[in-house]
Structures are given as C-alpha cells and as structure tokens.
C-alpha positions as CSV (number, residue, x, y, z in Angstrom):
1,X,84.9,128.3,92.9
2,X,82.7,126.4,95.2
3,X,82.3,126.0,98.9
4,X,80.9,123.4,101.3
5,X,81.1,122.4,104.6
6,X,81.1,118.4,105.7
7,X,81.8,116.9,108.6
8,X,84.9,114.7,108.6
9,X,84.3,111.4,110.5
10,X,87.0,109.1,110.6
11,X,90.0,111.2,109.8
12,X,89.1,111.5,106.0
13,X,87.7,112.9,102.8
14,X,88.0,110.8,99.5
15,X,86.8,111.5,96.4
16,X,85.4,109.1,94.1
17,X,83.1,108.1,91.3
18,X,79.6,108.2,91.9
19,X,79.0,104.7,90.3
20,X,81.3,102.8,92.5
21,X,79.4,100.4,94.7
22,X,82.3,100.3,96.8
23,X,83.8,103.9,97.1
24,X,86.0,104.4,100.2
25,X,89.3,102.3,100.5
26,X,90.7,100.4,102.8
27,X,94.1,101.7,104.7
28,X,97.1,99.7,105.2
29,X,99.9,101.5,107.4
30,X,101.7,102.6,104.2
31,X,98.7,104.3,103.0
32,X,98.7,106.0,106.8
33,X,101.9,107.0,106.2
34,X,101.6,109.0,103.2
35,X,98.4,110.6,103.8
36,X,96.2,108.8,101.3
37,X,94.6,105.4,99.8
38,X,94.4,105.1,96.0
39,X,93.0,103.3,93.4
40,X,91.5,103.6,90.0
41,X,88.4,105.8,90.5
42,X,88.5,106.8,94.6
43,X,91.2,108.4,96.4
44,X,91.2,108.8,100.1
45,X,93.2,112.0,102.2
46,X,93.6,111.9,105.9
47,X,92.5,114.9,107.1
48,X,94.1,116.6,110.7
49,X,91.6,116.0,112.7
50,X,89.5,112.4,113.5
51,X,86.3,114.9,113.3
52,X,84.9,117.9,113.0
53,X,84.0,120.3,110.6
54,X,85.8,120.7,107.3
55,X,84.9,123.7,105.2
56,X,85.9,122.9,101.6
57,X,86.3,124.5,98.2
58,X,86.8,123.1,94.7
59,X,88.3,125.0,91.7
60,X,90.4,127.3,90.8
61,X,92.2,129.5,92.0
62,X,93.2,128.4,94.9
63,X,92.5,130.0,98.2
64,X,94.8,133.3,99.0
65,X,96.8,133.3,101.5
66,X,95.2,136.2,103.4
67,X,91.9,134.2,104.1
68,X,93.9,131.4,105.8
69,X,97.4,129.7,107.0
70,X,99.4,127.5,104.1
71,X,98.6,124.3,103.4
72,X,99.8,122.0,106.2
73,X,99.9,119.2,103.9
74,X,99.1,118.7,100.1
75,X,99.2,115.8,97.7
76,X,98.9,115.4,94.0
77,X,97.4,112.5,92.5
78,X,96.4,111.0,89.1
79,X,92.2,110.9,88.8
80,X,90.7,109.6,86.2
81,X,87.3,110.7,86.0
82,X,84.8,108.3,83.8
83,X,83.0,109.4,81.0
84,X,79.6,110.3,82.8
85,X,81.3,113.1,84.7
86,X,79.9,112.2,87.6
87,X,81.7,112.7,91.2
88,X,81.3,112.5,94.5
89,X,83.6,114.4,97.4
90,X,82.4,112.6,100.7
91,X,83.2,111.6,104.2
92,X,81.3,108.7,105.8
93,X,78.7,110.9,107.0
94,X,78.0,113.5,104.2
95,X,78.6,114.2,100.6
96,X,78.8,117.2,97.9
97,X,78.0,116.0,94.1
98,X,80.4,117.5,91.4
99,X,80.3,117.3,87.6
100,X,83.3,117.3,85.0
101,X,83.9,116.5,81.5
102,X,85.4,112.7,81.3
103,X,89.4,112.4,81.1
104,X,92.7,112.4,82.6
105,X,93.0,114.7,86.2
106,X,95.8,116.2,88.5
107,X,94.0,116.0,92.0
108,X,95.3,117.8,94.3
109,X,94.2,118.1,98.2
110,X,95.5,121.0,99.9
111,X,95.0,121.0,103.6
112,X,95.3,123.0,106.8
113,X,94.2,124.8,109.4
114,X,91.9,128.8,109.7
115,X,94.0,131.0,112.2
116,X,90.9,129.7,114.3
117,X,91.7,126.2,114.1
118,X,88.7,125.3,112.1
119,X,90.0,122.6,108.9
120,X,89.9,123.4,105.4
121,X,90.5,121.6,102.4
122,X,90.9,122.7,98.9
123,X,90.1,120.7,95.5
124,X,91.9,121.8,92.5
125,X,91.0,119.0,89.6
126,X,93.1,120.1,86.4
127,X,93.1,118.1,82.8
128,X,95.9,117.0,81.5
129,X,97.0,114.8,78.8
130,X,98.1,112.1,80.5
131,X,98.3,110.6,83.7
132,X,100.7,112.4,86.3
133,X,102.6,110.8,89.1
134,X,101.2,111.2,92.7
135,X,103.1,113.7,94.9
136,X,103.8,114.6,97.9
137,X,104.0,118.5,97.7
138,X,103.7,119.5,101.2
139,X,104.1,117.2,104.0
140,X,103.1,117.8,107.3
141,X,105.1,116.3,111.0
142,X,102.7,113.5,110.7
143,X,103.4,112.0,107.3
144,X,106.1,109.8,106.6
145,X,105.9,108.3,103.2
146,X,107.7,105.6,101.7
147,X,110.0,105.8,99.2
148,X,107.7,104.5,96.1
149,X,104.0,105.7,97.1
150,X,101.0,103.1,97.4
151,X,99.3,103.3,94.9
152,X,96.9,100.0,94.8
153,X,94.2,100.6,97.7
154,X,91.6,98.4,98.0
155,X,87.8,98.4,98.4
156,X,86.9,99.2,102.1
C-alpha cells in the first residue's frame, strides 16, 4: 500500500488520466450534492474540509480500523483507466503519479477524519470485467444525492 500526503485546496481530490489536457471537472450543484464530478477519464471527490492536509493511501487493504475513525463518506465509481496506465491523484496544488495495467476499475474514495482531526483518504482501484455503477456507500450529513447520480461532468 502506498502513502502520501497533499494538500487539499478547493474542497477536493480527483483522480484522472495523466494525458488529459483538461483534467479537473467542473461542478454543478447536483455534482455538490453527491460528493463527486464524473466523466470518462477524471473523477472529482469533495473532501471535508476547503483545505488542509490530506494524508492518502492507495491499495489494498484498506486501512484498519484501529489506525483511524470509519469512513465518513465513501463512493464507488466506474474508472476506466487507458491503455498507457498512466494516472494522476491531484488537488489543484499538488500531485502523486500512479501506474496500472489498462482496463475496467471500481474506484472507490473512502474518507474521514484521524481521532486528531487530520483528513484522510483512501484509494482502492479494483479490475473488474465490466463497468460497475457509481455508489454511494457511505454518506455523510452533508451529502444529499439525487435519485439517479450525475454522471456527465464536464471539463473545468
């Protein structure tokens, strides 16, 4: 499993292919709602906090429960990552460079708070055969997704 620490500007953390020449997203209030912006190749979370350090880890397993809180919020969504491999998790002001074999991708963002307040995130990228439907698994007071999820962000 990796770690990093980034620091979150703008309430969020997206994930994206390297090779986009546009790769954060625009937010409409919908895409507020539920906690992330999506489209083909970049995905978007809102993060709790406007700022501030975020550390994060990618891969599996997922963090245990005795090094911090549960998730306060956590979303599942379809990634398809292109056949170079190459990815990028970023906020506007910093970025950490990842590498995975081309194909279809359950992303899931699992969020919260250390017993210290700092934020954390955690990356789990699985394969699967196809593409899955995004999810809201855990939903903090804050979210309040619509019925059918956005799914059609565009190009900030």
């Amino acid at each position: 499993m990796s770690k990093f620490v980034l620091e979150v500007s703008y309430g969020q953390l997206a994930l994206f292919d390297s090779r986009l020449a546009q790769p954060f997203n625009d937010w409409t209030d919908a895409h507020v709602r539920q906690g992330f912006s999506w489209r083909n190749g970049s995905v978007s979370f809102a993060t709790l906090e406007a700022s501030g350090l975020i550390e994060i880890t990618v891969g599996r397993p997922a963090r245990s429960s005795a090094e911090l809180a549960a998730p306060e919020r956590s979303i599942r969504v379809p990634f398809t990552v292109p056949v170079h491999g190459e990815l990028e998790l970023a906020t506007l002001s910093g970025s950490i460079r990842l590498q995975l074999a081309g194909g279809e991708y359950a992303a899931t963002f699992s969020h919260g708070r250390c017993p210290d307040g700092r934020m954390w995130a955690h990356f789990e990228l699985e394969p699967v055969g196809t593409a899955i439907k995004a999810a809201i698994l855990v939903a903090d007071a804050r979210l309040r997704p619509p019925a059918a999820l956005s799914m059609n962000a565009t190009p900030a």
